[in-house]
N, C-alpha and C positions, 0 to 999 in steps of 0.2 A: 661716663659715670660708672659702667659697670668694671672699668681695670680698675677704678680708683675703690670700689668696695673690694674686688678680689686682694689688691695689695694691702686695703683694709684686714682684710680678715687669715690673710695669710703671713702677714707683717713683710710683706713686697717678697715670698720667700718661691712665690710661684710665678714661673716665667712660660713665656710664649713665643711660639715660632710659626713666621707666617708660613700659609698654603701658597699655593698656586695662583697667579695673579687672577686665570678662570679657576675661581672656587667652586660653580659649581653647572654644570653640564645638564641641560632638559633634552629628556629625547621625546621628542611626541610622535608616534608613528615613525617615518622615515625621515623627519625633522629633526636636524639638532641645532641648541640653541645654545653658546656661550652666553653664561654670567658672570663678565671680567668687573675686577677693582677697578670704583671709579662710576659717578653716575651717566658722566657725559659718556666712558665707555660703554656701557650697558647699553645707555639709548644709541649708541653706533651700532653694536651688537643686534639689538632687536630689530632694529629699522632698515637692516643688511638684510635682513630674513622676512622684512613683512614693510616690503618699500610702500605700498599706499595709507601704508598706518601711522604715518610720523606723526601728526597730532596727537592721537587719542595716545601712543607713547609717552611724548613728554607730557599729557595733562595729565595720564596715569602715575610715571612719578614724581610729578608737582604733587599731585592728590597724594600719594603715600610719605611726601617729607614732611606734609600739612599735616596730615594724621597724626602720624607717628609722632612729631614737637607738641601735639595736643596730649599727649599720652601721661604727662604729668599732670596736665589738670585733671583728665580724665579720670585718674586712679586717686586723685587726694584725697579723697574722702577715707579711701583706706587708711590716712595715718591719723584721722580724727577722732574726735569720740564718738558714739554709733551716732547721737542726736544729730549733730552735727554734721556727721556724713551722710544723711538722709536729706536734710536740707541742701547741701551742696549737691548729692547727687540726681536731686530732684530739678536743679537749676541747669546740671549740665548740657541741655540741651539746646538753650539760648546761647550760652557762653562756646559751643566747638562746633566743627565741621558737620556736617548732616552725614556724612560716610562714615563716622565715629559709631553709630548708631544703626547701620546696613551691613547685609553679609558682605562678601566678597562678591560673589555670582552678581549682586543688585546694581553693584557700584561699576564691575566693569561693561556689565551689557549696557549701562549709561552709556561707555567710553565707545565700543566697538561691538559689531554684531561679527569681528571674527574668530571664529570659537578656535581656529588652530593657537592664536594670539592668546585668548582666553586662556588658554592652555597654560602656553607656553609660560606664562605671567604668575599660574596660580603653581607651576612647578615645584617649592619649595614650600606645598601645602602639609607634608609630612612629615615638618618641624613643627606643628602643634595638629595635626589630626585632625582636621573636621573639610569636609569638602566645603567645595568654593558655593553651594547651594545652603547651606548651614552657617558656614564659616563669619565671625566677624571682620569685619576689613580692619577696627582697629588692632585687633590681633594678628592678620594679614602684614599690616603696614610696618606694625613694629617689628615685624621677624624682618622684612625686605627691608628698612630704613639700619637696621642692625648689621649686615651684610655688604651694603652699599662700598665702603669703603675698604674691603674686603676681610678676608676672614685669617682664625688665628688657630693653635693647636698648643694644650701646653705641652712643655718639655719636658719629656719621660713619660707621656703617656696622662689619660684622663686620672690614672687611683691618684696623680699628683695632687689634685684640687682639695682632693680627704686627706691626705700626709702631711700636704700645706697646712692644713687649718685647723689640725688636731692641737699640736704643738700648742698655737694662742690661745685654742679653749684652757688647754692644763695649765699654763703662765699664770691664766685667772681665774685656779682653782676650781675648774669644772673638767667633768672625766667622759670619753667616750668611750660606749661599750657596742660591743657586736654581739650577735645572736641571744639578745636579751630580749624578751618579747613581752611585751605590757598584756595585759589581760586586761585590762579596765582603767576606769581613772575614775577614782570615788568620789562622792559628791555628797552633801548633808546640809539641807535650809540652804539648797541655792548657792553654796560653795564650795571652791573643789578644796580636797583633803590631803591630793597626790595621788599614786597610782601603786595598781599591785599587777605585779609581775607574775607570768606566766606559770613561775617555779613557788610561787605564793609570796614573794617576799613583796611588803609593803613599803614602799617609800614616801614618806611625807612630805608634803611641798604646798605651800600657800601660795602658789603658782604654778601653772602646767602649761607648755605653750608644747602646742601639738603641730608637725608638721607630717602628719599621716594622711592628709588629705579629709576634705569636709565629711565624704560619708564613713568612711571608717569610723572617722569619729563620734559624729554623731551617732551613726546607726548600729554600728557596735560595742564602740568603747565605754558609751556612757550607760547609768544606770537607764533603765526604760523608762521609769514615768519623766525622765526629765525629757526626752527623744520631743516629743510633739513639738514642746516650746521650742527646738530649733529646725522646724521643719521649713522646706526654704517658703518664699513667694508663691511661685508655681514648681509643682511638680516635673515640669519638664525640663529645669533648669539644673534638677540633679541627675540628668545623664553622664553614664559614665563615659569619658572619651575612649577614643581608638587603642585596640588593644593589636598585637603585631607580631609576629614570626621574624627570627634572626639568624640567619644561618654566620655561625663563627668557624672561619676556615683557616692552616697554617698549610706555609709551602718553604720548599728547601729553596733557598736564596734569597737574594735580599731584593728592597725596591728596584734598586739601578737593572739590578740580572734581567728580573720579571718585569720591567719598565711599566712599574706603578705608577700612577700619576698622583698628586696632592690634590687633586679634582672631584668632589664628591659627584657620581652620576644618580640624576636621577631618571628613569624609564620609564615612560608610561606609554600601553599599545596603541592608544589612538585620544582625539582630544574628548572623547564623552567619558569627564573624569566621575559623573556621578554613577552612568551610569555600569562602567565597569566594577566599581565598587560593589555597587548592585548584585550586578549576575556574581563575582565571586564571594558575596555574602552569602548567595544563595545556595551555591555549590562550591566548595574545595577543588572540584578539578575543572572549575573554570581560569580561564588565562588569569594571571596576577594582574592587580588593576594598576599596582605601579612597583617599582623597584626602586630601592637606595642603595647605593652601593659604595662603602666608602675604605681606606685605606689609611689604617691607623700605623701601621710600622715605615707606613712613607710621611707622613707626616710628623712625626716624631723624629727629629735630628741627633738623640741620642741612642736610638734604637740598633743600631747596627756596630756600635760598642759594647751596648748589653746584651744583646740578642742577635750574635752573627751569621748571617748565613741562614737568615730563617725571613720571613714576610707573614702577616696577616690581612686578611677581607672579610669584610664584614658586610652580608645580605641582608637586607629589609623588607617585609611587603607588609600586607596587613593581614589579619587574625582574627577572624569573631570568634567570639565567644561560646557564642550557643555550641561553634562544633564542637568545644573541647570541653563545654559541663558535665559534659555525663563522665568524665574522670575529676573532675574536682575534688571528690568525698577522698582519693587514693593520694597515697604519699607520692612524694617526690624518687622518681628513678624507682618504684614499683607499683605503675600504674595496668602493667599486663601486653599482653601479645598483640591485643589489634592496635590500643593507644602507640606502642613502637611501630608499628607496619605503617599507620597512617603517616608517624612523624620520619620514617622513611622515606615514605614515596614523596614528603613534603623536600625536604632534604634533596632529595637527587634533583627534583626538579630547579631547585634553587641552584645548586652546582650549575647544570646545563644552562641556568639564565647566566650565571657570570660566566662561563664559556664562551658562548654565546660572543660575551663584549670585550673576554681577552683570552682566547684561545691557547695561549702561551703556557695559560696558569693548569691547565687539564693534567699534564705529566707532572707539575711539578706538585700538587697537592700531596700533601701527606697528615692533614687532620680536617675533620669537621666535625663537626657540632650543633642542632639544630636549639632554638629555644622556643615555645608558645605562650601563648595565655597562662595556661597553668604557670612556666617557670616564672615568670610576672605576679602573679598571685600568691606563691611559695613563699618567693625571696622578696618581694615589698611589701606583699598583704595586699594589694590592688584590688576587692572584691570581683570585681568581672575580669581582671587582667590588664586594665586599661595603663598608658602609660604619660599619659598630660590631665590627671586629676579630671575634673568635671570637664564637659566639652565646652570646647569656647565658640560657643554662638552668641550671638546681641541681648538674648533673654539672659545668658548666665550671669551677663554683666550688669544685670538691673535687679541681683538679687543683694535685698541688705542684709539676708544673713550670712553672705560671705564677707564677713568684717573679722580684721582681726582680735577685735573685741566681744567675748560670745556673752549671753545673758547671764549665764553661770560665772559668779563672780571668782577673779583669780584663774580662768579658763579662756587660753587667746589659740586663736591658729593662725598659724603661719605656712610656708610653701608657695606650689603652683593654686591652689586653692585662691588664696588668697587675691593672685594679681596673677601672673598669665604663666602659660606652658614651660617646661624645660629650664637648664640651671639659672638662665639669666634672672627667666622672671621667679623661679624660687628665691633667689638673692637679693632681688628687690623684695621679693615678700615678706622677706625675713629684717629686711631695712625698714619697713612699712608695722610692722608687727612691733616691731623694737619703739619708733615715733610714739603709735597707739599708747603704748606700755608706759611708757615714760613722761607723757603730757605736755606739760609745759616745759621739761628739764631735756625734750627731743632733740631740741637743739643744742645740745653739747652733743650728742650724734652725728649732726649734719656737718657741725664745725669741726669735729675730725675727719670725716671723709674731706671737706673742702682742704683742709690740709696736707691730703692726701699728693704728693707731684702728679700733673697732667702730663699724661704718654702721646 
C-alpha cells in the first residue's frame, strides 16, 4: 500500500532503487548480524548466528507477520469519527493479538531469555526511537514486517519525495511555502478561523489540518483556554520521543572508489540496550549507546552523474535534551564558544566511530557537519528536539486524543502523531486524516489508491 499512496501522491512521478540484498547490518558487541531480503533469509541469517534458537526465531517472525497484518485493524478507528473510534478501540483487544498491546522487551523474553538474540532482533529500534523496555511491539512489527522483503532508496536522493509531490498539490490549486512559520491557529465558540503567521499575516480557513505534531499543537499553537480540553488520557502518553545527533560528512570520490556499501549499519557496544542509553543519557562522554550509519550517495543510482567524484555519510546516535537546553533561548549558528567546543568534541568522536568501521574514508574526508537537538527544534519546531513525534509505547496508543478529528471544530491533525513514526507512517496518517475528513464520501479516496498499479 505504501508505493501505491507514494505514486498516489506524486502522480507515479517518484521512483526507487533497491539497496543491498543485506539492507541492513547489527553489530552487537563482536557480533555481526546480516538482515538479507526475504523472510526465509533472515531466519537463515539469525539461526547461523544463534543455532539453539531456531524456534523462538521462526515464532518470533510468525509473531511479527501476525502483528503487523493486524495493523490495519489496529489503527481503524483513526479513520472514524471520534465516537466511533472509542468504541472500536475499546473492542480492540478481543478482536488482535495480545502482542499488539506489549512492548517489545515483554514479547520477546516470552520468546527467549537470550539477550545477545534480544538484541540482535531489536536492531532496527532506531527507526522509531523508543527502547525495547518502552517500545510497542505493534510498532516494533510494523517497522520489521516493512523491511522483510527488502528495502528501497528513491532516485535522486530523499528532497525527491518534496519535488515529487509539490507539483500535484499546485495541479489542485494549493501552494507550498518554505520558511513560513504559523504563530497560532485562531479559534472562536469552538471553531477554528485559520491561522496567523509569524510575519502577522492572517490566513482564513474553515479548516486547518496540522501536521506539527500533537504537542506543538496543542500546547503552543492554540489559544490557552482551549489547551485543557485537549489534554491527552494520561499524561505520560505525551512524552516526547528520541531526540538525536547527526554527523553529515563528504569525501573526494565516489561509492565504488571508497567501497560504500548500500547496507545501513547499525552498532551497538554490547546487548544491554536500555541500559547503555542510560549511562549515556547520563553523561555526554559515555560510550554511544548505538550507531546508524547509512550511505546516501551509494544508494542513489543517479548520484555519481550529478555529483562526480564526491560520496556522502551520514552518523546517527542519540541526543537528550536536557544536555543541549541551556542553549535553546540562542539562535541558530550563534549559540557561543562552549555550545561549538561541546559540538566538536561530539563531532570528532563520531568521525573516529565511522573510522573505526571503514578506515579508507579518514584521508579521503573533506566536509563535516555535526547536527543536535537544537538543529531539530530550529528547523522543525520539535519542542524537546525529538524526531518521531510523541514516543511509541502501548500507553501512546490507548490515547483518544490522538484522533485525527480534534474537539475544535474544522481543526484535524495529521502526521506521525496521528499513526506511527517516520515518513511511512506520516503518509498513512495523512491517508487516515483525509478518511476522518471526508466521512462517508472516504471512499472515493480508497477507490483511487486501489486504482493505483501493484509494484
Amino acid at each position: 500500500m505504501m508505493r501505491r499512496l507514494f505514486d498516489l501522491i506524486t502522480d507515479g512521478q517518484l521512483q526507487w532503487a533497491r539497496m543491498d540484498t543485506v539492507y541492513d547490518r547489527i553489530t552487537v558487541g563482536q557480533r555481526v548480524v546480516d538482515f538479507p531480503a526475504g523472510r526465509q533469509a533472515l531466519a537463515n541469517s539469525l539461526k547461523q548466528h544463534f543455532p539453539g534458537e531456531h524456534e523462538a526465531i521462526d515464532d518470533y517472525l510468525d509473531l511479527v507477520v501476525q502483528v503487523a497484518r493486524s495493523a490495519s485493524r489496529f489503527f481503524a478507528g483513526q479513520a472514524m469519527p471520534r465516537p466511533l473510534a472509542r468504541l472500536w478501540n475499546a473492542g480492540r483487544s478481543a478482536m488482535l493479538p495480545k502482542a499488539c498491546f506489549q512492548t517489545v522487551r515483554e514479547v520477546l523474553e516470552g520468546l527467549t531469555g537470550n539477550q545477545e538474540l534480544i538484541a540482535a532482533l531489536c536492531g532496527q529500534w532506531g527507526d522509531y526511537g523508543v527502547v525495547p523496555r518502552k517500545a510497542s511491539f505493534m510498532m516494533h512489527a510494523t517497522v520489521v514486517k516493512h523491511y522483510l522483503d527488502g528495502t528501497n532508496y528513491p532516485v535522486g536522493g530523499s528532497w525527491r519525495i518534496a519535488q515529487s509531490i509539490i507539483p500535484v498539490i499546485r495541479a489542485a490549486g494549493g501552494e507550498v511555502f518554505t520558511y513560513a512559520r504559523v504563530e497560532s491557529i485562531e479559534v472562536e465558540a469552538g471553531r477554528v478561523l485559520g491561522v496567523r503567521m509569524a510575519d502577522g499575516i492572517r490566513i482564513e480557513a474553515k479548516q486547518v489540518v496540522s501536521a506539527a505534531g500533537a504537542r506543538l499543537t496543542y500546547e503552543h499553537l492554540l489559544p490557552a483556554e482551549y489547551r485543557p480540553r485537549l489534554t491527552l488520557d494520561r499524561a505520560s502518553a505525551f512524552e516526547p520521543s528520541a531526540a538525536h545527533l547527526c554527523l553529515y560528512a563528504g569525501f573526494k570520490g565516489n561509492a565504488a572508489s571508497l567501497s560504500l556499501p548500500r547496507t545501513n549499519l547499525w552498532i551497538y557496544p554490547s546487548a544491554d540496550i536500555e541500559g547503555n542509553v542510560e549511562r549515556f543519557a547520563a553523561d555526554l562522554r559515555a560510550p554511544f549507546p548505538l550507531l546508524y550509519i547509512s550511505f546516501p550517495s551509494a544508494k542513489d543510482p543517479e548520484w555519481d552523474r550529478t555529483h562526480p567524484d564526491t560520496a556522502t555519510v551520514e552518523v546517527l546516535t542519540l541526543g537528550s535534551w536536557r544536555h543541549f537546553e541551556p542553549w535553546a533561548h540562542k539562535r541558530w549558528g550563534k549559540r557561543g564558544a562552549d555550545y561549538d567546543a561541546l559540538k566538536a568534541g561530539l563531532q570528532a568522536r563520531l568521525l573516529e566511530a565511522l573510522f573505526a568501521q571503514l578506515p579508507q574514508l579518514r584521508e579521503a574526508l573533506v566536509y563535516s557537519e555535526l547536527s543536535t537537538p537544537l538543529s531539530t527544534r530550529w528547523f522543525a519546531q520539535y519542542p524537546s528536539g525529538e524526531i518521531y513525534g510523541l514516543d511509541h509505547t502501548p500507553n501512546r496508543f490507548e490515547q483518544h486524543g490522538l484522533h485525527p478529528v480534534t474537539p475544535i471544530k474544522g481543526l484535524y491533525l495529521t502526521g506521525q502523531d496521528v499513526l506511527t513514526a517516520g515518513v511511512g507512517g506520516a503518509l498513512t496518517g495523512g491517508l487516515m486524516t483525509t478518511c476522518a475528513m471526508l466521512g462517508h464520501r472516504a471512499r472515493s479516496v480508497l477507490k483511487l489508491l486501489k486504482a493505483q498499479p501493484s509494484v
